[in-house]
N, C-alpha and C positions, 0 to 999 in steps of 0.2 A: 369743706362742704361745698356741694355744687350749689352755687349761684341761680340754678333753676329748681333746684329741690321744692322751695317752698312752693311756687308755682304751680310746679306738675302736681304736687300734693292734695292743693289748695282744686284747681282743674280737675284731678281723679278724687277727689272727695265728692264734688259739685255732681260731675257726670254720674256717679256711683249713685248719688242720691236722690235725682232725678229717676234715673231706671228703677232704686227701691219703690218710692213715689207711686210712679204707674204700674209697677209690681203690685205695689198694696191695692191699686184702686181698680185694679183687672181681679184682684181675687175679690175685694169686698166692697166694691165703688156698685154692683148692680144689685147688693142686698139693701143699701143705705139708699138709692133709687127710689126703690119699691117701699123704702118706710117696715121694712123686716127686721134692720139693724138700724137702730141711731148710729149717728153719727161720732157721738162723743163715745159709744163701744165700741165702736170701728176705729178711730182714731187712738186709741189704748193699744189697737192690736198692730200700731206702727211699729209700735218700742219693746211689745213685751205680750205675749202669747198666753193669752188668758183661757177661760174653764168656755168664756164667751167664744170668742175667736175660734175655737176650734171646734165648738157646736157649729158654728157658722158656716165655716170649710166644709162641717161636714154633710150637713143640712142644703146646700147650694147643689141642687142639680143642673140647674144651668150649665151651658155650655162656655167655655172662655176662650179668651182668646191663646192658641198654643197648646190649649189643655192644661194651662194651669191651673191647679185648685188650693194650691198650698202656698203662704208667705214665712219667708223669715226672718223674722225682727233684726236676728243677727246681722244680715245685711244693712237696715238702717245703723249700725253703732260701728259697724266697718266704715260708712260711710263719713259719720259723724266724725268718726277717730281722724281718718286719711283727714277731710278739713281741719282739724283743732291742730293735727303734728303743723300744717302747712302752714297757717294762723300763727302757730307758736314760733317756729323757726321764720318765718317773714317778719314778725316782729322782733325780734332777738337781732338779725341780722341791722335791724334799724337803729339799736340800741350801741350807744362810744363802746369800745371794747373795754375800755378801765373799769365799766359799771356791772360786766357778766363776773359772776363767780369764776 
């Protein structure tokens, strides 16, 4: 295993999930503004794409930025995963080799 594996993993998890971030908050950061969406229904539709969330997409006439109107969760749990492989293997590699299965 390369010795920067967990690194870059740990790095394209972060960056991944930073851009889902502003992803999520360019499609539903201007209805939670205005007091149209709470915040706590906004924040469900990071992870997981509810009956809410997609009234909301769909209900937003507003303009965004790119012309994005749509998020997908799936992005946050790509990003999630990339951190926890990078996480997991940095720690492993820390760990006496007699101790790994």
């Amino acid at each position: 295993m390369s010795s920067r594996l967990p690194i870059t993993l740990i790095g394209a998890g972060a960056a991944a999930g930073l851009v889902t971030g502003l992803w999520w908050w360019v499609v539903y950061g201007r209805q939670v503004d205005s007091g149209s969406l709470p915040l706590a229904n906004a924040l469900s539709c990071l992870t997981r794409k509810t009956d809410i969330c997609s009234l909301a997409e769909a209900l937003c006439a507003q303009s965004h930025v790119l012309g994005i109107t749509h998020y997908a969760p799936a992005a946050f749990w790509l990003s999630a995963a990339l951190l926890a492989a990078g996480l997991v293997l940095l720690g492993r590699r820390s760990l006496p080799p007699e101790s790994l299965p």
